[in-house]
N, C-alpha and C positions, 0 to 999 in steps of 0.2 A: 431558522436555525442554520448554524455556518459550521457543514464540517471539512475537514480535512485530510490529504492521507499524507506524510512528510516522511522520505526516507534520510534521515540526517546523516549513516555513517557517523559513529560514535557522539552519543549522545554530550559527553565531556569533551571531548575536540570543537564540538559544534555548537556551545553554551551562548554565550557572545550574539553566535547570527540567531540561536533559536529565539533568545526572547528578543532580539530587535526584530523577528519576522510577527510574533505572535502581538505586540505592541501597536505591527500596523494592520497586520490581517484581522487581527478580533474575532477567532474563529470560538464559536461556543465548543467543538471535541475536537480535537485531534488523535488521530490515530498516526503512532510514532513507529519506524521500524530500525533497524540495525541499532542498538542502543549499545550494545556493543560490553554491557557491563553488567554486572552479579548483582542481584537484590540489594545486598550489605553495603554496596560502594556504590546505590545508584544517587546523586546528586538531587534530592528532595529539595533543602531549603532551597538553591538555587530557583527554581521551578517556580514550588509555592511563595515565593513572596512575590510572584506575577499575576495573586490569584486563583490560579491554574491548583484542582484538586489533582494528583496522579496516584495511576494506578498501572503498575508494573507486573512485568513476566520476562527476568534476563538470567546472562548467564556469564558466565567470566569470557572477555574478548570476541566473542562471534555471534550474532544473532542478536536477539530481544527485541520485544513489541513492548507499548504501553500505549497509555491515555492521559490525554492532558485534557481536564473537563471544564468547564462553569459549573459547578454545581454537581452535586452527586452523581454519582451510577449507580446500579444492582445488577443481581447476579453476575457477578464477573467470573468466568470460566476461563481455564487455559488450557492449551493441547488439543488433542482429538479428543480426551478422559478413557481411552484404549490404549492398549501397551502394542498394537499393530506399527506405531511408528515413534522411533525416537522422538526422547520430551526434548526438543532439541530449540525449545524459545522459540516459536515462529506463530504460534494464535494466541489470540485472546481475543474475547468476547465481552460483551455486555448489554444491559440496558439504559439508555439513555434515552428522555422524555418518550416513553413509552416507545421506541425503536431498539429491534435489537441491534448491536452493531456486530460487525465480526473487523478483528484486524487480522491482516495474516501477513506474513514474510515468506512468501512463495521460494525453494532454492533453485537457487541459480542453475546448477547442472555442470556447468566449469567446461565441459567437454563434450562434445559424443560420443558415446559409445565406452566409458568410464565409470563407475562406480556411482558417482556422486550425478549422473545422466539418468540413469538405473532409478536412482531415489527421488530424482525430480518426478519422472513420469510414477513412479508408484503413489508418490505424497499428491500428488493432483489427481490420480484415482482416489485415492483413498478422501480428498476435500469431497469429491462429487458427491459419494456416499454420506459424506458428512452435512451438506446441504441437506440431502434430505432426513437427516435424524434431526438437526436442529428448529425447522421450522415449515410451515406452506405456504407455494407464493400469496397465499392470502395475507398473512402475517407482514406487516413493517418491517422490515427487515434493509440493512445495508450491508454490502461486504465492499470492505476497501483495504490498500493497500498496496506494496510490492508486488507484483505480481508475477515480474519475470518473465511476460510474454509480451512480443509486439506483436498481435494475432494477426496485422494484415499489412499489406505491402504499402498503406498507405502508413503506417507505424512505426517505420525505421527507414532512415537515409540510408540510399544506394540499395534498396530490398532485393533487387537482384543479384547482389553480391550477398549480399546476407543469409539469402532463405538457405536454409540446413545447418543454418549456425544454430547454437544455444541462446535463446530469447526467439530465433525466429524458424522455427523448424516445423515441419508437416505433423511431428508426434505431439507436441507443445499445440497446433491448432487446434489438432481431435481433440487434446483431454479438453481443453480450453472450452470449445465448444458444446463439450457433453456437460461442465458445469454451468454454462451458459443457461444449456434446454432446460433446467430447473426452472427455470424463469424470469434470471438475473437481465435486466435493461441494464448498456454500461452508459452512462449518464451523460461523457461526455460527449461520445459519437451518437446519440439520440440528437446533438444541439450543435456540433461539430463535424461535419464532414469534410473530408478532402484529405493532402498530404502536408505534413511540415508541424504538425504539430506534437513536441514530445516533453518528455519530463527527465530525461536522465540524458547527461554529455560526458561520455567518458573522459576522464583528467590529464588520459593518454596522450589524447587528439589537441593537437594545439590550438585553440581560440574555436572550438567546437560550441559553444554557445552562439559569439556573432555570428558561424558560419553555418547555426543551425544544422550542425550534425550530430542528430541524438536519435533517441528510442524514447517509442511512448510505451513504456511499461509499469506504471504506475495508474492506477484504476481505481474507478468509483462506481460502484454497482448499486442498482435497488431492487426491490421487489415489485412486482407488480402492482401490490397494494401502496404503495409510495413513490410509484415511480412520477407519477405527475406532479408531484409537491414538487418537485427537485425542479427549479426555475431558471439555475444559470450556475454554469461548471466551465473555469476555467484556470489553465497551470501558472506560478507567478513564478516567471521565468527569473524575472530580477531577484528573486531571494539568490539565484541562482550566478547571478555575476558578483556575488557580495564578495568580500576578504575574507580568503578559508571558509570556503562554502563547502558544505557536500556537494557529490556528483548528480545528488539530484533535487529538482525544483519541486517545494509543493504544490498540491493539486487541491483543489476549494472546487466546493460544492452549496451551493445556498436551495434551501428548502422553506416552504411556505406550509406548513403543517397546520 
């Protein structure tokens, strides 16, 4: 089974490359982030005539997750299902071949020490808690997606200028880690180690792709009950040099279930 976590930055801007990436990856799930649009204006026929069943959780201009499957899901859940934190489109969940999956759209933080910094760290307490109501590392389980943290210095170019920034800050490694000790394995650094490898190149930076200056904040976690199925995890950068590509590359995960 081939899944994947794909931050596209507006799902309608990014029509075009998503299904020429999904034509050549063959991913049986995808887990989609920033979709960027309202239930009512999400772009289905587009989608489904690739195949591809979806299933959605957005909102007008900022945020939304979904799924793009082979074949069915169940239980599909959205939010934390608590009013603890704005329904603000950043999870969705489900079951697919007997795995749950979780997507999430981790927030950015924007700043230090600002409002919207405040709510990253609260929303990443409040996931940890949420790991343990949804399931035990015994349980199949993945969690993928945006994640909005580069947890280690080998995770973002120039870490030394970075650490304290938003994505790569000591507050962002604690929570990071306390969701970790659940039991979560990140899939890719089980089979990748070292530095240079990442999934997002800001649009900012001129030719930040060849020159390999990006952040790996984009993540594929499993349970400890599936963490050995997972066979080979790797980011396709080249979706990432397309025309009018999002800022970030997806990330594929192959499991032997």
């Amino acid at each position: 089974m081939r899944i994947a976590t794909f931050n596209v930055n507006s799902i309608r801007a990014r029509m075009p490359r998503l299904i020429e990436w999904l034509d050549s990856a063959q991913p049986d799930l995808v887990a989609i982030q920033e979709t960027k649009v309202e239930d009512a204006k999400f772009p289905f026929a587009d989608l489904e005539s690739t195949g591809y069943e979806v299933t959605i959780h957005g909102q007008p201009r900022y945020n939304g997750v979904c799924f793009l499957s082979r074949g069915p899901i169940s239980d599909v859940k959205t939010g934390f299902g608590d009013p603890s934190m704005p329904e603000d489109a950043r999870i969705i969940r489900c079951v697919y071949q007997g795995i749950q999956i979780i997507n999430t759209y981790v927030p950015n933080g924007t700043q230090v020490g600002i409002d919207k910094w405040d709510y990253k760290l609260a929303w990443l307490d409040r996931f940890e808690q949420f790991c343990r109501e949804i399931g035990s590392p015994d349980d199949p389980m993945v969690w993928l997606g945006d994640i909005n943290i580069a947890p280690t210095a080998d995770d973002v170019y120039e870490a030394e200028k970075k650490l304290g920034q938003v994505g790569h800050h000591p507050d962002e490694f604690e929570r990071l880690k306390r969701i970790i000790d659940w039991g979560w394995t990140d899939c890719f650094r089980r089979q990748t180690p070292g530095p240079g490898h990442y999934t997002f190149f800001d649009f900012r930076i001129p030719n930040s792709v060849d020159r390999n200056l990006g952040w790996r904040i984009d993540h594929i976690y499993a349970s400890p009950a599936i963490k050995k199925a997972c066979k080979k995890v790797w980011c396709d950068i080249d979706a990432r040099k397309q025309e009018r590509p999002s800022d970030h590359a997806p990330l594929i995960a192959d499991f032997e279930l």
